[in-house]
N, C-alpha and C positions, 0 to 999 in steps of 0.2 A: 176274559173269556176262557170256557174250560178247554181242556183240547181233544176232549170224547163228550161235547153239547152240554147247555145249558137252557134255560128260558128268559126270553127276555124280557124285560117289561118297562114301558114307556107310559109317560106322566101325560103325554100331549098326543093327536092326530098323529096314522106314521103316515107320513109322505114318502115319493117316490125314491126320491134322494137316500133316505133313512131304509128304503125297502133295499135296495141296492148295497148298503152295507152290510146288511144282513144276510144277504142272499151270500156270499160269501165268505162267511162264518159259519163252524161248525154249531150246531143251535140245534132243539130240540123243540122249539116254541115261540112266541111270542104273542102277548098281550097289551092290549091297546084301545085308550077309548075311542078309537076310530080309523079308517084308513082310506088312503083317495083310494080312487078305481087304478089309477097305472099300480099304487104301490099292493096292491091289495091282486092284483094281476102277476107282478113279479115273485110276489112271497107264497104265492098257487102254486109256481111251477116249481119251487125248491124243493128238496126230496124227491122229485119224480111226483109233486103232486101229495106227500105223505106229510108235507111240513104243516103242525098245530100253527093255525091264526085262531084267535080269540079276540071279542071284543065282551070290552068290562061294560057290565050293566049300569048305565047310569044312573039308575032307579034305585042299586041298591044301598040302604043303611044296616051298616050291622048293631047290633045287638047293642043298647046300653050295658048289660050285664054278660060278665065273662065266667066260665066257667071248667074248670078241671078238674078230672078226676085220677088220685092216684093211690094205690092199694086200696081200692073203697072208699076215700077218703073225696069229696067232694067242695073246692076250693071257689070261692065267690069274690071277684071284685069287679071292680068299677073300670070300664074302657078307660085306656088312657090316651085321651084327648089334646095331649098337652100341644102347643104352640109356638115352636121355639121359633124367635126372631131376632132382632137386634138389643131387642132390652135384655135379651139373657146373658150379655157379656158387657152389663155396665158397671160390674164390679170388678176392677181390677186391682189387685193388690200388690204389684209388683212396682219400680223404681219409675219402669217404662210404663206410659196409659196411654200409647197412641196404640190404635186397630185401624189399619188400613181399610178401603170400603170392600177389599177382596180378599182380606182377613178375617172380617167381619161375615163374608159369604162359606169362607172355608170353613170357620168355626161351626156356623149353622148346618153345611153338611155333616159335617164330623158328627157334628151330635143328633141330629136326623138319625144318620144311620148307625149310630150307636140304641139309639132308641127301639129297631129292632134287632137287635145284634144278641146273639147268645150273651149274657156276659160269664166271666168280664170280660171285658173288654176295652181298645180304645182304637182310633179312626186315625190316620193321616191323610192330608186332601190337602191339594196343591193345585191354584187355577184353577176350581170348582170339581176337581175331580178326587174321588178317593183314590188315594196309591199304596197305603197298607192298613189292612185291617187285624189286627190279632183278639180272637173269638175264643168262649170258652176254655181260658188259663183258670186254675187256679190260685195263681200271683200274680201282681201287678205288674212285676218287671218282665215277668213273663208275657205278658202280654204287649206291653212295650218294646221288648226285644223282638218276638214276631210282626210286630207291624214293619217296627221298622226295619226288620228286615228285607220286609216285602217293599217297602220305600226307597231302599237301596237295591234292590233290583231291579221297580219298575223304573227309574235314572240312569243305573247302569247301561240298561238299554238302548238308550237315546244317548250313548258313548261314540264320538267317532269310531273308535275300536271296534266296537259292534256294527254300525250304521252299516261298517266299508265290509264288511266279510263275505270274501269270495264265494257266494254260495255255487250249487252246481245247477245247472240249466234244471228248469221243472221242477224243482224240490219240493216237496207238498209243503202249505203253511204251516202243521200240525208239526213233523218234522223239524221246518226249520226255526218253531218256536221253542221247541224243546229241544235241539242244537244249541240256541243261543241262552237259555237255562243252566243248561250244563256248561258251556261255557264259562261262561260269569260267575261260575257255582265252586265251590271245595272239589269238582270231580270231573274238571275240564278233562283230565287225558280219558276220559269216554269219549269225546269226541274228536281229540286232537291224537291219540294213539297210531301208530302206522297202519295198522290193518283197520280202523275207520274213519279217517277223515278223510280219506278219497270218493269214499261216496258220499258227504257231505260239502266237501267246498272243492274248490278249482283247484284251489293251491292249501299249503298247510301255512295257517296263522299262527303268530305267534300266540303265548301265551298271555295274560291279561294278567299281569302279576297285581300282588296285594298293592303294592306301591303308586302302580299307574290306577290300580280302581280306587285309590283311597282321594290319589289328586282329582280324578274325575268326582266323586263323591264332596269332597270340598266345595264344590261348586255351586250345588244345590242350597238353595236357603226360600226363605220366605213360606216356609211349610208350616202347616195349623195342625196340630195336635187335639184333641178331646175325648174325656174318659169319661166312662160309666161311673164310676166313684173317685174316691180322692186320692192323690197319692200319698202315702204313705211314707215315700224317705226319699230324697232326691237323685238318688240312682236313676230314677225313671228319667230326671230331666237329662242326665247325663248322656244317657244312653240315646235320648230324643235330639238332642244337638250334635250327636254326630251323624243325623238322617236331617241335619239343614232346620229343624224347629224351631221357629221364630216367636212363633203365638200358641197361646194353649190356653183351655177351658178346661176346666174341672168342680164338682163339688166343693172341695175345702172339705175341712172337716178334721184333719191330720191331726194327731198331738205333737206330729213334727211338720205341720204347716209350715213355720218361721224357717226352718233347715231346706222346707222345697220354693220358697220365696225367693231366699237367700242363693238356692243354687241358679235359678233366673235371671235374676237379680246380674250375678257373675259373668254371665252369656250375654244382658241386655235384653233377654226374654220379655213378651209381655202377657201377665196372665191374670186370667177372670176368672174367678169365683162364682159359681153360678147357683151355690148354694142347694141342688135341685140332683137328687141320683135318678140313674136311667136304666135301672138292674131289666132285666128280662132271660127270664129261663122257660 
């Protein structure tokens, strides 16, 4: 969630439960193919009454053919339809061929939402959820180094160290989300400094050295990795096993495939060929 509104969007009915979440997030929207009357009464009165509810047209199909125009130049393909599911990762090429049945579900996220994803790109999702995405690199490791960095933050989070911090009676969430960013970040003494941590926590915490996030960061495993295209040279696995990546899905394709095998391979990785890029600009 952003921490100045975003919009939401859900796949199913919202229910009153799901309105209730929302209603306390900062948001600018959301849409939905439907909503009871309690939740649909809760999400009225957010913003003073100003908050966008939408509901998705069930009616509608879009367009077989797609179309773009740029500098005059007018671009025609074909909607892409495609259906990814559990056959798309029954190619594995690596020492390890087992996929877990929630392996098997992260992968299909990861690549769902690579599918609309600026590329390049590639997805990290752990327990069905996505936890770093790195969008529009023009390198692959680049891309792999912002997910995962955002993998190791959204972890770091759910640190004792974090969990326990003193914060100060009433702190707005927005505040104390971006307290605990900067914390866990290169630029902790923003908020641990003498002259501002007093308005931020009860007491002054210590600091979250490299050392204590790195053992916390060890902890995390069984995370699914999946890229827009292939990789290229095993750095990317490298850099993916120290964000806990257990599973990965990729095209193939590499003239140094055998070098990103092999660095899997090393880890106990297990990874699927899927043969299939998922480019989107």
């Amino acid at each position: 969630m952003s921490s100045f509104g975003d919009f939401i969007s859900l796949s199913d009915v919202c229910d009153a439960d799901t309105a209730r979440l929302i209603k306390r997030e900062v948001s600018d929207g959301v849409i939905a193919p439907g909503y009871e009357p309690e939740a649909l009464e809760i999400l009225k009165a957010k913003k003073n009454g100003g908050y966008n509810v939408i509901e998705i047209d069930p009616d509608y199909v879009p367009r077989q053919l797609e179309r773009k125009e740029v500098f005059g130049i007018t671009f025609e393909q074909g909607r892409n339809e495609l259906v990814i599911d559990e056959a798309f990762f029954a190619n594995l090429v690596t020492e390890n061929k087992e996929l877990t049945e929630q392996a098997k579900i992260d992968l299909a996220i990861s690549m769902i939402t690579l599918k609309y994803t600026q590329s390049n790109s590639v997805c990290f999702v752990k327990d069905g959820q996505a936890i770093g995405i790195g969008a529009g690199q023009q390198s692959r490791i680049h891309c792999t180094r912002l997910a995962g960095s955002k993998a190791d933050n959204w972890w770091l989070r759910q640190s004792p160290q974090v969990m326990n911090l003193p914060f100060v009676d009433g702190i707005r969430r927005a505040d104390r989300d971006n307290a605990i960013d900067l914390y866990i970040g290169e630029d902790y003494m923003d908020v641990l400094s003498d002259d501002a941590w007093p308005a931020i926590f009860k007491e002054k915490p210590e600091v979250f050295s490299r050392e204590a996030k790195r053992e916390w960061l060890d902890k995390l495993t069984g995370v699914s990795l999946g890229s827009d295209a292939f990789f290229p040279f095993g750095d990317n696995i490298e850099r993916a096993h120290k964000s806990g990546v257990s599973y990965i899905a990729q095209p193939g394709g590499s003239v140094r495939d055998d070098h990103v095998i092999a660095t899997c391979n090393k880890y106990g990785m297990a990874m699927a060929f899927t043969g299939l890029r998922l480019f989107h600009h």
